[in-house]
N, C-alpha and C positions, 0 to 999 in steps of 0.2 A: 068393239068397233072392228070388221074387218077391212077395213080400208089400210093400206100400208103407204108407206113414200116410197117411192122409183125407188130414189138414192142410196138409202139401207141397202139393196143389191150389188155395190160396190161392194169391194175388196177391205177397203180400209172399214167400213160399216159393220161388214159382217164379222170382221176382228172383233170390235167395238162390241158389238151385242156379247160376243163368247165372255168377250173379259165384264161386262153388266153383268152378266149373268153370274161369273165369276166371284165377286164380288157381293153379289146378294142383293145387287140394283133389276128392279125391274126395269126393262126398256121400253118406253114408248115407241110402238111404230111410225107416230105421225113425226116426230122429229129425230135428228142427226144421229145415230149412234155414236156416231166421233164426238159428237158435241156434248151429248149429256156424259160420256166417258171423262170430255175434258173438265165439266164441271164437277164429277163426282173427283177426278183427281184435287181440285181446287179446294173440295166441301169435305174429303175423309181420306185423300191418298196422301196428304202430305206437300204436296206442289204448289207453287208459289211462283209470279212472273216477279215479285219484287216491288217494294212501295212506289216506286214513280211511274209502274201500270196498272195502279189498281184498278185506273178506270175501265181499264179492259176488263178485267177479273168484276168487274160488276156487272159491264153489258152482257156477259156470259149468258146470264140466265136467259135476257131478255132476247137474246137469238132464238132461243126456242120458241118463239113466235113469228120470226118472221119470215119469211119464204124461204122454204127449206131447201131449195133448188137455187134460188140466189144464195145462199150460206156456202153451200159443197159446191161451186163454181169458186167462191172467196177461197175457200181453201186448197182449190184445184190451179191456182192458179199464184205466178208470183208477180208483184205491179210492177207493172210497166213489160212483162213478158206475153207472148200471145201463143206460147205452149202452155198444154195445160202439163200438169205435174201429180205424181202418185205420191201421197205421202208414206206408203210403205216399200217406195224404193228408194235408194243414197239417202236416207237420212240414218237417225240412232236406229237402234236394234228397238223392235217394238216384242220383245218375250215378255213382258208382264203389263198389266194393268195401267199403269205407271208409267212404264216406258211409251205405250202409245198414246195417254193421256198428255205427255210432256210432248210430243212430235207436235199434237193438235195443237196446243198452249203455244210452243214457241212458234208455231208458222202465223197462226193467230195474231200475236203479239208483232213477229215482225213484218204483216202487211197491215194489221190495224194503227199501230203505231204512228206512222208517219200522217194518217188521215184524221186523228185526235191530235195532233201535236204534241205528240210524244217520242220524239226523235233519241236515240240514242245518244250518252255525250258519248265523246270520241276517250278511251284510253289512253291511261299516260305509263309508259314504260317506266 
């Protein structure tokens, strides 16, 4: 198929594909390279959001169907904010596979969250 998504021409995307590739994952064009990075983190890199999000860690896959331009706006963006935001700037160091699979995972996690009813508890010192 040579039809590609817009989106893969991002920055964080084109990370994404290097480290697929890296890794030995073929990458689909039609869907997220951030996205299927963050599920191959979840499926053989070791990463985990932790038992009280599994439900996120399940919907993972099924992103990869849904409008891949609505996904990479979710990600571009924090609720309730009307900048968008680069996942490869101020957040973790993205040098390995890993590292940018966990950026995807944890922004994931903390704007899916509050929408599943998965609120974080508050810590106790």
């Amino acid at each position: 198929m040579s039809e590609r998504l817009f989106q893969n021409n991002k920055a964080v995307n084109r990370l994404a594909k290097q480290f697929l590739l890296q890794v030995k994952r073929a990458p689909d064009p039609m869907s997220l390279y951030c996205l299927q990075l963050a599920i191959w983190g979840l499926e053989e890199g070791g990463l985990t959001l932790g038992d009280e999000y599994y439900e996120i860690e399940e919907t993972l896959p099924a992103m990869l169907q849904w409008d891949q331009a609505k996904v990479m706006r979710l990600l571009e963006r924090i609720p309730g904010e009307k900048e968008r935001i680069d996942l490869l700037v101020g957040y973790l160091p993205t040098d390995t596979p890993e590292d940018l699979a966990w950026v995807v995972l944890d922004h994931l996690r903390d704007t899916l969250a509050p929408a599943m009813g998965l609120e974080r508890e508050p810590t106790r010192d």
